[in-house]
C-alpha positions in Angstrom: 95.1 145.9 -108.0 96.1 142.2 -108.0 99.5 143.3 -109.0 99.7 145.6 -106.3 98.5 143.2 -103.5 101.3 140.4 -104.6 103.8 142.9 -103.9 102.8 143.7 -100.7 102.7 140.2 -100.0 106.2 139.6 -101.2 107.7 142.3 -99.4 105.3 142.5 -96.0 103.0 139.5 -95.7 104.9 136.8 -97.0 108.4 137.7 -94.8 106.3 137.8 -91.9 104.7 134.8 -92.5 108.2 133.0 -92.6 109.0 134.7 -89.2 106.1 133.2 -87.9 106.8 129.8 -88.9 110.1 129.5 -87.3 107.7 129.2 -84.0 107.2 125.9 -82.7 104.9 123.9 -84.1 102.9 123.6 -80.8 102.8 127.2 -80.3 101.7 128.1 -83.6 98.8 125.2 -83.0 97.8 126.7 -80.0 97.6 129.8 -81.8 95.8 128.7 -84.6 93.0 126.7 -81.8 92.6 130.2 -80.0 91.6 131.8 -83.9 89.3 129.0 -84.6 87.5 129.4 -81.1 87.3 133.1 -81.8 86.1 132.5 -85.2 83.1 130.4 -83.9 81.7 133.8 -82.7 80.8 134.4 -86.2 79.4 131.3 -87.2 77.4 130.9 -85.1 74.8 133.5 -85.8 75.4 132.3 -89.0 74.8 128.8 -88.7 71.2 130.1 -87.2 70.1 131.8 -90.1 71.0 129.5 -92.3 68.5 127.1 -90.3 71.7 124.5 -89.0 70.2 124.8 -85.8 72.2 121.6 -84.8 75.5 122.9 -86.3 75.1 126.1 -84.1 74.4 124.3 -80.8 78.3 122.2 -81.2 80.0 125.5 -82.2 78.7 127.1 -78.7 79.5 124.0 -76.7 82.7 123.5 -78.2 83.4 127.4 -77.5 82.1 126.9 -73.8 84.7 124.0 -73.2 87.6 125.6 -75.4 87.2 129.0 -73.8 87.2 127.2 -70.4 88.8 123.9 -70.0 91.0 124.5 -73.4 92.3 128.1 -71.5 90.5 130.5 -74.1 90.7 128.3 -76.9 94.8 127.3 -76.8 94.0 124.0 -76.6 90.7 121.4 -78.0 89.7 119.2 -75.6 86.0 119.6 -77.2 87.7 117.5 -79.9 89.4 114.9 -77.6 85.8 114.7 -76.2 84.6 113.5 -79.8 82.8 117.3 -80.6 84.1 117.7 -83.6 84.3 121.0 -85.5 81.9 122.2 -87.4 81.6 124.1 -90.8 82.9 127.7 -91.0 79.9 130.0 -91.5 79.9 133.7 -92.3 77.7 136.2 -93.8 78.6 136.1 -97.2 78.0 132.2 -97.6 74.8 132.9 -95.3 73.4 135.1 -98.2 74.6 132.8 -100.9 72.1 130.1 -98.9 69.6 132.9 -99.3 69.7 133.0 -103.0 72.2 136.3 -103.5 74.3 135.2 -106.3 78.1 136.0 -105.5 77.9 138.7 -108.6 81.2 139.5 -110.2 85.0 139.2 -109.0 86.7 141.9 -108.1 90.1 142.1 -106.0 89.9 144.2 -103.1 93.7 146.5 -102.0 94.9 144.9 -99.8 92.3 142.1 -98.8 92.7 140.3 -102.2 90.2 138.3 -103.8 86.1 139.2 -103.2 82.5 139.7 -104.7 79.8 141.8 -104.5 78.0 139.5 -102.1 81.1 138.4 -100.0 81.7 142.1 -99.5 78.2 142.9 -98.5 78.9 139.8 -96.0 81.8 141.1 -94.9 80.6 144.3 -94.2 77.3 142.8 -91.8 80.0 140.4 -90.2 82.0 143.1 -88.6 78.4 144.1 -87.2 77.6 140.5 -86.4 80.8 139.7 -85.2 80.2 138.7 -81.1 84.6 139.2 -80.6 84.5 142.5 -82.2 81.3 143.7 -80.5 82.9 142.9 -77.0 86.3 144.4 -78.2 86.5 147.2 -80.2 82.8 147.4 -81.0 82.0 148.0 -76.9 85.2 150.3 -75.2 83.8 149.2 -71.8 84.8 145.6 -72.1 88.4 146.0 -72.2 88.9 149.9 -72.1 88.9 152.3 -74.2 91.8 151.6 -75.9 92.6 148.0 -75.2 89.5 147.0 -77.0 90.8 148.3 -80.6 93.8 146.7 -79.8 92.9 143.3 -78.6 90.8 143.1 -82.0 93.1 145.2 -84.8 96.2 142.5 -83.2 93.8 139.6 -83.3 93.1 140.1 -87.0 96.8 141.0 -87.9 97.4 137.5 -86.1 94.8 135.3 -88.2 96.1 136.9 -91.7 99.7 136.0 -90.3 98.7 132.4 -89.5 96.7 131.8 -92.9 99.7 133.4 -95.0 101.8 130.8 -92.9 99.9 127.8 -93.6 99.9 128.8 -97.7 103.2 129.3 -98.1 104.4 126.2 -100.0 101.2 126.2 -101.5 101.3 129.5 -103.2 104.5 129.2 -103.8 103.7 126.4 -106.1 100.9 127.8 -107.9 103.0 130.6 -108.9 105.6 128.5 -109.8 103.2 125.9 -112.3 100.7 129.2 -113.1 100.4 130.2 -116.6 98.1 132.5 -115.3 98.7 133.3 -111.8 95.3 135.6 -112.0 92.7 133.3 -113.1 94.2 130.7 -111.0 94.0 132.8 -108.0 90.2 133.5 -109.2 89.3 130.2 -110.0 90.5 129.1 -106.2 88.5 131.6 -104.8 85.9 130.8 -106.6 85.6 127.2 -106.2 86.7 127.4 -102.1 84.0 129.5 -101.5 81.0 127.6 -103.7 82.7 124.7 -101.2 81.9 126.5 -98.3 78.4 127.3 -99.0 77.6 124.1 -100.1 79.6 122.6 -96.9 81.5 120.0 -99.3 85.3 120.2 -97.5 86.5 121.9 -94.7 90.4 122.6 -94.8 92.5 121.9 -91.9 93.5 125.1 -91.7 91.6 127.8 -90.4 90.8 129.6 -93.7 93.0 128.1 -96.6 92.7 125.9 -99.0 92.8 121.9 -98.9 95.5 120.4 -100.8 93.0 119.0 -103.0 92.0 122.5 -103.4 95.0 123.9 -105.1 96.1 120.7 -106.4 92.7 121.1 -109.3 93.9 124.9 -110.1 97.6 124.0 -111.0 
């Protein structure tokens, strides 16, 4: 399966990503804003459960003044206004907080690296998941139609922009890997223990920091 996904990276993923990255750089920030306001959707609820009542109530007011003053999240004036952003939260890490251990690794066609417990998340999130509920979750909202395709293009946008912000990255880490498997595990691995434990956010949306892949190399 890994095998399979890293050639439908090289040949799909991966040229698109490069496409994508010949976009100016303030487009493709504007971009990436307007996925991170979206994402707040999610974290929220998530924030909630996991009892960061105070986390939850920035993420909404930074959403309010993103979606608003930032024209639906292309800009972040909730930053210039010093409300900074807060951890990324989803239902996976929210059951880790719980006590569910992650269980074993397994790598998912197509979605790549996962765990019994992030799937489980996963799963609930698409449930719990405010932007999907008002799109494709409720047809009224945008139409019948519209509403699958507002969402499916959303999605197919955020794994464009994260592929495009890993490039040189993975590039590198298959380029200094002995073992391109286990380091691709043992990133996984170690972003998501970060996450639950809320020890570095990345300045991307949902890669790695450079310190990150730096440790596996």
């Amino acid at each position: 399966v890994f095998s399979f996904n890293m050639t439908v990276d090289k040949y799909f993923f991966k040229p698109i990503a490069e496409v994508y990255n010949v976009l100016p750089v303030e487009i493709r920030s504007g971009i990436n804003n307007a996925l991170i306001n979206i994402d707040s959707t999610l974290s929220v609820p998530n924030q909630i459960l996991q009892g960061n009542f105070g986390e939850a109530a920035i993420s909404v007011s930074r959403f309010a003044i993103n979606s608003t003053v930032g024209i639906l999240g292309l800009f972040d004036p909730a930053t210039a206004l010093g409300i900074e952003k807060t951890n990324r939260e989803d239902f996976g890490q929210t059951l880790a907080v719980w006590g569910f251990d992650h269980g074993c690794y397994a790598v998912v066609p197509f979605l790549g690296p996962s765990s019994p417990r992030d799937a489980v998340g996963r799963i609930i999130g698409i449930y719990g998941d405010y932007f999907y509920m008002v799109s494709a979750g409720d047809r009224t909202a945008f139409g019948e139609n519209l509403g699958d395709t507002v969402y499916w293009a959303t999605k197919g946008t955020e794994i464009t922009n994260f592929r495009a912000q890993n490039i040189k990255s993975s590039e590198n880490l298959e380029k200094n890997s002995l073992d391109l498997y286990s380091a691709y595990k043992s990133l996984y691995l170690q972003r998501r223990e970060n996450l639950v434990k809320n020890i570095k956010r990345s300045d991307s949306q949902y890669g790695a920091s450079d310190d990150e892949w730096k440790k596996i190399k």
